[in-house]
N, C-alpha and C positions, 0 to 999 in steps of 0.2 A: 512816044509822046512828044509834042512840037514845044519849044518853050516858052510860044505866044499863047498857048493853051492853058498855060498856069494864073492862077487868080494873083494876079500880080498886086491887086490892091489889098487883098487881105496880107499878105505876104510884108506890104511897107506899113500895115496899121501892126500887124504883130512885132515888127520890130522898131518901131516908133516906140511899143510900149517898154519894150527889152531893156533898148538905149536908154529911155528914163529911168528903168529899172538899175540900170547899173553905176545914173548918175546921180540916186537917190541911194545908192548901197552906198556908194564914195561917199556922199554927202554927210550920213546919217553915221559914217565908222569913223569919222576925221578925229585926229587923235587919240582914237581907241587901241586898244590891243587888236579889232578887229579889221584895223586899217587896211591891211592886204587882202581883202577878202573881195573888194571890188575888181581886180585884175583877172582871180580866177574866175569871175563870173564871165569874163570877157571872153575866156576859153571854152567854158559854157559854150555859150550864146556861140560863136563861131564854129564850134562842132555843132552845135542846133541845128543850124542852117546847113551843113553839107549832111546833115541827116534827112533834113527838110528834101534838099534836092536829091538826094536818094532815093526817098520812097517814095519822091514823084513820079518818077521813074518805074517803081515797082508793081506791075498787076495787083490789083486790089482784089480780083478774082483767087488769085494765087494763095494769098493771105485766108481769105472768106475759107476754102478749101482746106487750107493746114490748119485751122484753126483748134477741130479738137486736138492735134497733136500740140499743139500750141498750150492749149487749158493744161494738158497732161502735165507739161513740159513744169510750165507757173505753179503750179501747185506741189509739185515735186521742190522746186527751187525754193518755194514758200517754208517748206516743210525744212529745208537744209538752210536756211537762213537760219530758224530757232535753235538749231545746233551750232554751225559753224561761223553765224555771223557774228559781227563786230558790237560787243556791249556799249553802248554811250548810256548815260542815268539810267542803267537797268533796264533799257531796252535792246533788245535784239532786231535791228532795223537793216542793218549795214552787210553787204560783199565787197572786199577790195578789187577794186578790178581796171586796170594797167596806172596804179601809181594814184588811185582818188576811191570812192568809197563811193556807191553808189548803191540807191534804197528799192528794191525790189520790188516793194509793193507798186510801187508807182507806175512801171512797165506793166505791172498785170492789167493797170486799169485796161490800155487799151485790147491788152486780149481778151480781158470782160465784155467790153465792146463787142468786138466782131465775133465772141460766138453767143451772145445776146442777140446779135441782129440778124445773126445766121439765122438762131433759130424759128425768132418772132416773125423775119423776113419769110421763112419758109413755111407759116402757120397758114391756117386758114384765116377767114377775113374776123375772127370771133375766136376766144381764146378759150379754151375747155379747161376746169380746174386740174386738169392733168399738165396743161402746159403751164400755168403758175406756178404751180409745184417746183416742177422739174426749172425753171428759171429760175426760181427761188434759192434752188438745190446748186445748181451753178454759181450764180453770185456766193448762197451762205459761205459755199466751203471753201475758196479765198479768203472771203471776210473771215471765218471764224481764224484760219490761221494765223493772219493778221492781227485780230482783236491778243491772241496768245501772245504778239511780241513784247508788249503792247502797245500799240498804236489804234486806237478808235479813231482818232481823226482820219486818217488814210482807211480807215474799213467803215466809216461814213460818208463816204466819195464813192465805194460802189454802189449803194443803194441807188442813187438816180439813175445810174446806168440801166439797174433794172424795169426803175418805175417809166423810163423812156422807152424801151422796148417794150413793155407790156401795155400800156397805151397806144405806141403806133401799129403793136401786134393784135388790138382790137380786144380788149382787155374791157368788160361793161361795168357798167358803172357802179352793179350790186357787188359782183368781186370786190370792188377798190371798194367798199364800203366795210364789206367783211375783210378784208386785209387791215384796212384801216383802225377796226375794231380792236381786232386780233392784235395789233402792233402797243393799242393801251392798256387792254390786259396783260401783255407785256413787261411794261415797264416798271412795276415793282419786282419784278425779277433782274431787270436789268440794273433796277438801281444796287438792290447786293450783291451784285456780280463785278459790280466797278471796282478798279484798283481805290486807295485812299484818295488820293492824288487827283485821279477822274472825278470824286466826290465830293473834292473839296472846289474844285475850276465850277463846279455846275453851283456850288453854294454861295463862293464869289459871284456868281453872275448872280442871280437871286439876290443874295444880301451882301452888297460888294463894302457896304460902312459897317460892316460886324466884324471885317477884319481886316484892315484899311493897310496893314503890312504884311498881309500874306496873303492869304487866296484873293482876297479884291484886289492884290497891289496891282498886279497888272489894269485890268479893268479901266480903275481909278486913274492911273497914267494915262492911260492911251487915252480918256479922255477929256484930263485935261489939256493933252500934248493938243488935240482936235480942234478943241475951244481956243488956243492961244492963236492958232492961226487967222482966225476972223474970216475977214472976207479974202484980203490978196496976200495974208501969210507973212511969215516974220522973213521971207529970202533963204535964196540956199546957203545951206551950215549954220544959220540964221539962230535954228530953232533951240529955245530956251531948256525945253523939258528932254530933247534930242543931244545935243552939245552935253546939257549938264546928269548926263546921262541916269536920268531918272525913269525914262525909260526905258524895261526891259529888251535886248536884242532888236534893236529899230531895224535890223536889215532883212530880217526873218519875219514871223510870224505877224509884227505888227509896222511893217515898213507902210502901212498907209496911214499911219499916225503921224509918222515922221513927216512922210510926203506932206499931209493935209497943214503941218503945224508950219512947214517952210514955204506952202506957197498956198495956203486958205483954201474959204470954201469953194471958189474960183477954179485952182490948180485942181481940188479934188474932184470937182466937177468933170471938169475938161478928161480928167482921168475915165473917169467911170464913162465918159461919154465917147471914149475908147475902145472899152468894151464895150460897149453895147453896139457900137459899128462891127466888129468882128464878131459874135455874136448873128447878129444881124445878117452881115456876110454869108456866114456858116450854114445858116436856114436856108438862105437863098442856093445853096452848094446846093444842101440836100430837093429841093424841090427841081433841081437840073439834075440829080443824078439819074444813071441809066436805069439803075433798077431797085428795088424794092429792100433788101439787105444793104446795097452800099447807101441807100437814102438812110436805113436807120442807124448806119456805123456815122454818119456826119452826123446825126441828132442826136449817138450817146456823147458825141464829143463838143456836141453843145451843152449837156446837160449834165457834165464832169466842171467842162469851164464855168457853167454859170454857177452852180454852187459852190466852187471853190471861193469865186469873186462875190457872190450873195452873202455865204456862211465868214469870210472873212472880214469883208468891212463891217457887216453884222458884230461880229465880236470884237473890233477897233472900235467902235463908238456904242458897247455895252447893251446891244441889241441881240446878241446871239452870246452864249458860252464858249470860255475858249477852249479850243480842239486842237490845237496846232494844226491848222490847216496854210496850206503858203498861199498868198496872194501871185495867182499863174501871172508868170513872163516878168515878175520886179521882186517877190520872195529872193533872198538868196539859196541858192542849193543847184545843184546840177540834176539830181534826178526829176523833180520837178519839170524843170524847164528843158528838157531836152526829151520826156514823155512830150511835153504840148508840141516841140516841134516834130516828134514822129507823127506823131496825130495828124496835123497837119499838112504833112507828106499825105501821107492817104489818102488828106481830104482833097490835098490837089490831084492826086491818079484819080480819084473816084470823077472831079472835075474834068480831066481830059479828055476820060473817058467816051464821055458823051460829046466828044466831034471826032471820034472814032467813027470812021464809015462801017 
């Protein structure tokens, strides 16, 4: 691969987004106990990118090919994580691995990915309820592992993976209707299935002034941290509801509250209109890919990004339940943001590929 082949503008928009990510992680921990935690992102983000340049480099073929041994591989690790992983609040998320802690589930996404698109890519043009199934079956049993740690926010990040492969895999429209169905009878199962905790975030969201110091406190922060920043934002370390840290974990989960309250509607805009160029970008990969499976591994990783970035500002200004989902490329965390930059490797082999003679 030549290294004028690489999408170079996607490449300065994702780390356009990083760098503010990391100077909205600084901004937003200033005086906190959580003060050093923008420096490690910085090591993040710089193994991101020789990750990046790694699997630009890497045959996307090669991958497509190992991939059930790959599904094998994830779901065995999945399975040894609820044994051996690391408890934080009673979840089993964590493997230490050289000196940092890193979340497993997060690498599966993209192997969900590529044997999703293996498989859809290799379907006929019209999807037989055999092959719903059997995708179904692929995604659940990640997910379900997952859902055991427990983590539902990260095992509601596979689902679009699948809904994107089985739509590009030619998925009609009475399936997605009876799937659809199926998904509401559902959910009274799913609701006494939830831990307490899951049931109390989804009744904050619902009725966030019935309990204005526990389950809605979040909610209720993040948005008035949203509202204080107006139009052009109170300035960085500026922010009132940030600084006087009434909002919960501003570097995590709800760092685009923080963002919005230090530099308004303006800075949040400009944000969102970030992703949406990358985003943007990413479609246009896939409509140049070479063929059929690498076009839908670029679309599940458009369709991993945009709900992570939908479902989270969704739940920072009390439109969606919180999930602990991270906001991709400015969330603090390493698993996260070092999954979006393998993705991205990919997405750029899958890019080179096509000025391959």
């Amino acid at each position: 691969m030549r290294w004028r082949d690489m999408d170079w503008t996607l490449f300065a928009l994702v780390l356009a987004i990083s760098v503010i990510g990391i100077a909205e992680i600084h901004s937003a921990t200033l005086a906190t106990k959580f003060a050093p935690v923008w420096s490690k992102q910085v090591y993040f983000l710089i193994t991101g990118i020789v990750l990046l340049l790694g699997f630009s480099r890497l045959d996307y073929k090669l991958i497509l090919e190992a991939s059930p041994w790959l599904y094998v591989v994830s779901v065995a690790v999945l399975g040894g994580v609820l044994v051996i992983g690391r408890a934080v609040f009673g979840s089993r998320r964590w493997i230490p691995v050289a000196g940092t802690h890193l979340q497993v589930s997060e690498f599966v996404k993209l192997v969900i990915i590529v044997v999703v698109a293996r498989y859809c890519g290799e379907a006929r043009l019209s999807l037989a309820w055999k092959d719903v199934v059997r995708v179904a079956l692929l995604v659940g049993l990640p997910a379900g592992l997952v859902l055991l740690e427990p983590d539902l926010g990260t095992a509601l990040t596979y689902v679009p993976i699948a809904i994107m492969g089985l739509f590009l895999g030619g998925l009609r429209w009475r399936q997605f209707a009876v799937l659809a169905l199926g998904a509401l009878l559902l959910m009274p199962i799913a609701w006494y299935g939830m831990h307490p905790y899951q049931r109390g975030r989804l009744i904050g969201f619902l009725q966030p002034d019935s309990d204005p110091l526990g389950s809605g406190y979040q909610v209720l922060q993040s948005k008035i941290a949203v509202g204080a920043g107006g139009l052009w934002g109170q300035g960085m370390a500026q922010g009132t509801q940030t600084r006087g840290e009434f909002l919960p974990v501003p570097h995590t989960d709800f760092i685009f509250a923080a963002f919005a309250e230090e530099y308004g509607f303006a800075g949040a805009l400009a944000l969102l209109g970030l992703y949406l160029l990358v985003l943007v970008r990413l479609v246009h990969n896939a409509q140049i890919a070479p063929d059929r499976s690498a076009g839908m591994v670029v679309m599940g990783v458009v369709a991993v990004l945009a709900f992570h970035v939908v479902i989270n500002v969704g739940m920072v200004v009390g439109l969606m339940p919180v999930t602990g989902i991270p906001l991709p490329l400015m969330s603090s965390g390493g698993s996260s943001l070092l999954f979006t930059f393998v993705a991205l490797g990919m997405v750029m082999n899958i890019r080179a590929a096509r000025y391959v003679n």
